[in-house]
N, C-alpha and C positions, 0 to 999 in steps of 0.2 A: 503569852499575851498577844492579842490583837493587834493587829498593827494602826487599826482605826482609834485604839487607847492612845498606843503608842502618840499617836501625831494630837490627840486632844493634848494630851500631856503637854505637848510642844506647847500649843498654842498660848499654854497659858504663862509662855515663858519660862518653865523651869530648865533653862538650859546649864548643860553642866561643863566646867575648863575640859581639853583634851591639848593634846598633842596636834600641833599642825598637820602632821600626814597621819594619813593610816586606812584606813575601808572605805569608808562612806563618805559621797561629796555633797553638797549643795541643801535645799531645802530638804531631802529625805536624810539626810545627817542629823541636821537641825530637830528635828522628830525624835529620832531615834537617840541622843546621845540623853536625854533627860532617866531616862528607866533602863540604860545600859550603861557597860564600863569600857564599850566602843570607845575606841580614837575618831575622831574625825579627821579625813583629809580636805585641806583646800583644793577648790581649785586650779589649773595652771596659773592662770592669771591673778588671784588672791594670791597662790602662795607665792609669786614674784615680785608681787608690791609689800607681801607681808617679809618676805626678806631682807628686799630694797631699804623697809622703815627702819626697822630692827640692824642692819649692818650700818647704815649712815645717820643712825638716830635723828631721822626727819620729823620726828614727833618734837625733838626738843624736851625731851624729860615728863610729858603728855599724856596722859593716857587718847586711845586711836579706837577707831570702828573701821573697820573694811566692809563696805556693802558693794559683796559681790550680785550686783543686779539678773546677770544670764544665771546665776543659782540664786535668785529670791532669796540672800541669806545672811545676815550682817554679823559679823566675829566683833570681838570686844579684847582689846590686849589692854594690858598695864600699860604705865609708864616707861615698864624693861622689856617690851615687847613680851610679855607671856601672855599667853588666848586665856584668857577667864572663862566668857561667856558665848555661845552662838544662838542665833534665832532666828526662823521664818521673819519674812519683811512682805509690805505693802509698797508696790511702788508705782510711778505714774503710768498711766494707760497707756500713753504712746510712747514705742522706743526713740532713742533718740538721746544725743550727748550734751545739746546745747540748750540753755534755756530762750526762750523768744523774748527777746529785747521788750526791755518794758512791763513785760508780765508780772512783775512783781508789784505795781501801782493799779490790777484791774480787778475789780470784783471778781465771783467767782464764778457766775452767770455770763463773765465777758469771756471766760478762757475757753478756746474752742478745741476740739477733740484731737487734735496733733500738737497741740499746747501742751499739755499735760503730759509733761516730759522731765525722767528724774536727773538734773543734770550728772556729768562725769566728772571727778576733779579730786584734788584737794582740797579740803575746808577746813579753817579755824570757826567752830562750833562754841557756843557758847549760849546756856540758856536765856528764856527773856520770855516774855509775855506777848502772845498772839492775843487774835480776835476773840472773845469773849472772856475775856482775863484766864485763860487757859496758859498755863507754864509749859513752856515749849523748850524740847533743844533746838536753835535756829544753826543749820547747817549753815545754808547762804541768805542772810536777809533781805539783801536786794531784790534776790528774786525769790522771795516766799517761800523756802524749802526748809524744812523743818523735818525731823525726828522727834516722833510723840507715839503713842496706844491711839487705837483705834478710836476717832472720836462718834459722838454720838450722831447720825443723820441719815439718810436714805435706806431703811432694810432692803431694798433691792438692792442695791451695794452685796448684800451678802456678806460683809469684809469678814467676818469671824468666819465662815463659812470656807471664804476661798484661802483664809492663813490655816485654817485644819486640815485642808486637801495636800494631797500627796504631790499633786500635780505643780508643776511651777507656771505656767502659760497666764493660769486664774488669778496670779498673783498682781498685773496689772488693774489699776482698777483708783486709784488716787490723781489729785490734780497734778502730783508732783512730788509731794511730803515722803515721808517714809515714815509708815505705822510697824511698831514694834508689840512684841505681846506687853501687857500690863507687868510682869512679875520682872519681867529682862529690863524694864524701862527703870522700874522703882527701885528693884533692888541692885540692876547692875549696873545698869549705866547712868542714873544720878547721884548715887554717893560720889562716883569719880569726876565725872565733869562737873556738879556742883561748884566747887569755888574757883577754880582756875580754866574750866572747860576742856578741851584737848580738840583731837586733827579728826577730820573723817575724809575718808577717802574713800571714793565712790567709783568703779568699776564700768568701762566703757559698752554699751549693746555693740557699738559697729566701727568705732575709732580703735588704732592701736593703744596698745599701754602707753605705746612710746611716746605719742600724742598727748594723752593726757596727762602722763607724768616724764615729761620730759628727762628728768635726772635719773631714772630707768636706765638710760644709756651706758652710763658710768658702774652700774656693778658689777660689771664682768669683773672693772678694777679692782672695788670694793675683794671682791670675794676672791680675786688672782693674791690675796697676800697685801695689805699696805691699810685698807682701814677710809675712813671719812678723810684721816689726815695725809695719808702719803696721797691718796686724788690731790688734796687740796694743794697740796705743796712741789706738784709738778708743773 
């Protein structure tokens, strides 16, 4: 099979669970894991925070999203830390970890082109209604960031176009949000954040891990033998 099927496949979200490590990382994983019985490996940096959650249960019993931004590629775990699902992503044009103060109160004609930046963090996600009565996952609402499919606007955007490319660079190109394929949106990550919502956690361009998830630090512990509770209890 073509590898240009291959990644249509992707696009339209049929991504399939794998195993955290194993051959292929980032957005050409995300492609290929739909028509294959490939493992997907994370990233360094995904599979450090996806350990992090998963040893210190920082989800809180949650189901989680890791959007690892430098691979264009958002994972899906349970509530037990197991990976369900992975998917090409859309994310803001300019790199960049922090959001610009305020930018969540301006139109979308006021955000100028180094604005359009996908913050890094933690977030407690939880759906809600955006601008045109569109159901949205709201990442961070303050600052306008949301996980949703690709909405309708600008065919020069190309956004179907640069989530079927192989390439990850094209993958910039949103105010800020994070567009997911239709099929990953519907069938996998709204059954689970539906009533209770859960964590996303969003992957730094140029900050350390360590910076943006500070409690990073600590699982050398975690994983030296002792758990969330012997940390806690020294």
């Amino acid at each position: 099979m073509k590898f240009a099927i291959l990644v249509a496949v992707a696009a339209q979200g049929l991504a399939l669970a794998g195993p955290v490590r194993a051959v292929e990382t980032g957005k050409a994983a995300a492609a290929q894991a739909p028509v294959t019985d490939a493992p997907v490996i994370l990233s360094d940096g995904a599979t450090r925070v996806a350990d992090w959650v998963a040893g210190a249960q920082d989800n809180h019993a949650l189901p989680y999203i890791i959007i690892d931004k430098p691979g264009a590629v958002a994972y899906l775990f349970d509530a037990k830390g197991k990976m369900l699902a992975h998917a090409p992503v859309l994310i803001g044009i300019a790199p960049g970890d922090e959001a610009t103060p305020g930018i969540g109160s301006k139109n979308l004609s006021e955000i100028g082109p180094a604005e359009k930046t996908t913050p890094a963090g933690r977030f407690l996600a939880k759906f809600g209604v955006a601008a045109g009565k569109q159901r949205v996952l709201w990442v961070d609402y303050a600052t306008s960031v949301a996980l949703h499919v690709i909405p309708p606007g600008n065919p020069k955007d190309k956004r179907k176009e640069r989530m079927l490319s192989p390439a990850i660079d094209d993958n910039r190109i949103t105010f800020g949000c994070i567009n997911v394929p239709k099929i990953f949106y519907n069938q996998s990550v709204s059954p689970r954040f539906r009533k209770k919502g859960g964590y996303v956690y969003i992957l730094p361009d140029s900050k350390s891990l360590e910076d943006v998830f500070p409690r990073l630090r600590v699982q050398p512990f975690l994983n030296a033998g002792g758990g969330a509770d012997a940390v806690a209890g020294q």
